[in-house]
C-alpha positions as CSV (number, residue, x, y, z in Angstrom):
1,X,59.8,128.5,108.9
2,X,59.2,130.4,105.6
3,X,62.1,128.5,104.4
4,X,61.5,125.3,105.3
5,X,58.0,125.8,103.4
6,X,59.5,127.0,99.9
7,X,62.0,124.3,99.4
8,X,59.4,121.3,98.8
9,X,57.3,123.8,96.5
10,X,59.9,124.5,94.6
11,X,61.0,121.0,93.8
12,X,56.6,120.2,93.6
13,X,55.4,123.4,91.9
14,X,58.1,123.3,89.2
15,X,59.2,126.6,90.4
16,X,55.5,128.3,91.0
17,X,54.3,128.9,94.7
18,X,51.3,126.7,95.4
19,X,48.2,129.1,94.8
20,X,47.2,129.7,98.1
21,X,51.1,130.5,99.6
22,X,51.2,132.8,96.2
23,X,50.5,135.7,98.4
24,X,53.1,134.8,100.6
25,X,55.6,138.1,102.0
26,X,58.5,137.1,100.1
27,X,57.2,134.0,97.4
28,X,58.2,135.9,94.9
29,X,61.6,137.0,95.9
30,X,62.1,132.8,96.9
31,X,60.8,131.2,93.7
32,X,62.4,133.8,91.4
33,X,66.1,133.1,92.9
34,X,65.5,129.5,92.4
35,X,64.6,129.5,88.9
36,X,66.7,129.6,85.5
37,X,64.7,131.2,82.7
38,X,64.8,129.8,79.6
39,X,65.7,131.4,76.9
40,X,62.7,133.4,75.0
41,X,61.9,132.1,71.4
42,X,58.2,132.9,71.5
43,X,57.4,134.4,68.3
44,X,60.7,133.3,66.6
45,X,60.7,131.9,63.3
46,X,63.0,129.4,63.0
47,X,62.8,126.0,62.6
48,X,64.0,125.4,66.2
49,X,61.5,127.2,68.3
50,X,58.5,126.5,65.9
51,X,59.2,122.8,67.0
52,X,60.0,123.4,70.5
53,X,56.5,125.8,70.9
54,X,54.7,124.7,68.0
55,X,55.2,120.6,67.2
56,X,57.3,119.0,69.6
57,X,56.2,116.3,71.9
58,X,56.1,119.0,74.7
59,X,54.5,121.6,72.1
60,X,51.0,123.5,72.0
61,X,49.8,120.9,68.8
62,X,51.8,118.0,70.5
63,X,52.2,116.4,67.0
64,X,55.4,114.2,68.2
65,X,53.5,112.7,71.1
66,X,53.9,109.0,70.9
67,X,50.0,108.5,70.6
68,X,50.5,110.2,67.6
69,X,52.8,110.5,65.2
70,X,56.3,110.1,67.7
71,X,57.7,107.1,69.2
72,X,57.1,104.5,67.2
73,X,53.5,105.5,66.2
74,X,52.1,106.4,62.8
75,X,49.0,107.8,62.5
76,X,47.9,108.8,59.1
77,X,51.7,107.2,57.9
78,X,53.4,110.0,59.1
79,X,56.4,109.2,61.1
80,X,58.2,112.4,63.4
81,X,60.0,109.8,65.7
82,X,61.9,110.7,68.7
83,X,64.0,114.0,67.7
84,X,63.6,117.0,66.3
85,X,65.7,116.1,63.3
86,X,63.5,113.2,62.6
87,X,60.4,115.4,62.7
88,X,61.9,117.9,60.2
89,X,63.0,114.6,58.1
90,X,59.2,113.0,58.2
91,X,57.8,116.1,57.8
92,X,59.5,116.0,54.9
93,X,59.3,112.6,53.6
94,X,55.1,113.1,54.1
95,X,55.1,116.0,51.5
96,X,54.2,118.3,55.0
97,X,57.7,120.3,53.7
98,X,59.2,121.6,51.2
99,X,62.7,123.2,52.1
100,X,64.2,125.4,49.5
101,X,66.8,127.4,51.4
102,X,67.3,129.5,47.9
103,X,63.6,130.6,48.8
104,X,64.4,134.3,48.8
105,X,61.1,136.1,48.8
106,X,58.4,134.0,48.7
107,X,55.1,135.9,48.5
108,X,52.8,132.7,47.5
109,X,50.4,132.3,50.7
110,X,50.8,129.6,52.1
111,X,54.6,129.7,50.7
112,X,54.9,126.4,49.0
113,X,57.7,125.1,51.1
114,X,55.0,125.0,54.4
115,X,51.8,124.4,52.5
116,X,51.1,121.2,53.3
117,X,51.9,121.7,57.0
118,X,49.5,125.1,56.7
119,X,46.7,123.0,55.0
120,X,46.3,120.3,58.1
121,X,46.7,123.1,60.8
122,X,44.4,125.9,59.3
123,X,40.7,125.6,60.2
124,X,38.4,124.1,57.8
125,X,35.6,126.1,56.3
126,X,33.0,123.3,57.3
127,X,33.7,122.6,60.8
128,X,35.5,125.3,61.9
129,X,38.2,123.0,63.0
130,X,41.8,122.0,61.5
131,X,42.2,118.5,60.4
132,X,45.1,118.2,63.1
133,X,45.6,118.1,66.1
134,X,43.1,116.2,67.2
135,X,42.2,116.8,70.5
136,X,44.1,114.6,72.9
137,X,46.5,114.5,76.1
138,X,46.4,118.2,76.6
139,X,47.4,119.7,73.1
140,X,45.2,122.5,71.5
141,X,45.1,123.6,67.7
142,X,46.9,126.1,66.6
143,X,46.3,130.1,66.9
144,X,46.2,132.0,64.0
145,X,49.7,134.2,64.9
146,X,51.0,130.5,65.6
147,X,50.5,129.3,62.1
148,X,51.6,132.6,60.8
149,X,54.8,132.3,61.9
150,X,54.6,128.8,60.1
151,X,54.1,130.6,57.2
152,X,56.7,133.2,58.0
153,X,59.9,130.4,58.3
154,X,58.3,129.1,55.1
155,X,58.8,132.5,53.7
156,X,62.3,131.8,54.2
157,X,62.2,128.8,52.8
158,X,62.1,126.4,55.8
159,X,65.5,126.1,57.2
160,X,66.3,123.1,59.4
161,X,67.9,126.1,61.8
């Protein structure tokens, strides 16, 4: 019976036991088996996982939703697009980066190849809010460790890696 339970809450609960079965003898032991981990790039500072975590469609800022600036949208002119190569690229093209892969150490603060992204991420003084995101569909702003790391692949000269 226990079995015949787990099955549709792993396929509806996105491998999670529905709260009240969380106490369940063995959920833990069911959902754990059925579940791949991803791999863990919290806290990494590369381009990859700052966009995946970070600025992605599916991200914490959500700056490639298409109400923003993915899809085919444009708010504000800047254009991320679909992939994570054409959010690097419009990043670019919008003066957000500046990618000097001879960087070296870079002890400028913001480093000057993120600065722009820093500046409309970073909490303004007045309000006590960043510029962007705005809130919308689920996103949040940024934490301050989360826009250090920002500031930490910028240190390195903001690799497309």
């Amino acid at each position: 019976m226990r079995f015949t339970l787990a099955l549709p809450l792993v396929a509806l609960c996105s491998c999670s036991p529905a709260p009240e079965l969380a106490s369940a003898p063995d959920a833990d032991r069911i959902f754990a088996a059925d579940c791949p981990k991803p791999p863990d790039t919290s806290g990494a500072d590369t381009y990859d996982a700052i966009y995946n975590e970070l600025l992605g469609p599916k991200s914490a800022a959500q700056c490639q939703n298409p109400a923003c600036h993915g899809g085919s949208s444009e708010q504000g002119g800047l254009k991320m697009k679909n992939t994570k190569e054409e959010a690097y690229q419009g990043m670019k093209d919008y003066g957000l980066l500046f990618p000097n892969p001879d960087a070296g150490t870079v002890t400028e603060d913001p480093p000057p190849s993120v600065a722009g992204l820093v500046r409309v991420v970073i909490p303004l003084a007045s309000t006590g809010k960043p510029k962007m995101p705005r809130e919308l569909c689920g996103n949040r702003f940024l934490t301050a460790a989360e826009i250090e790391r920002i500031k930490s692949w910028g240190r390195k000269g903001a690799p497309n890696n």
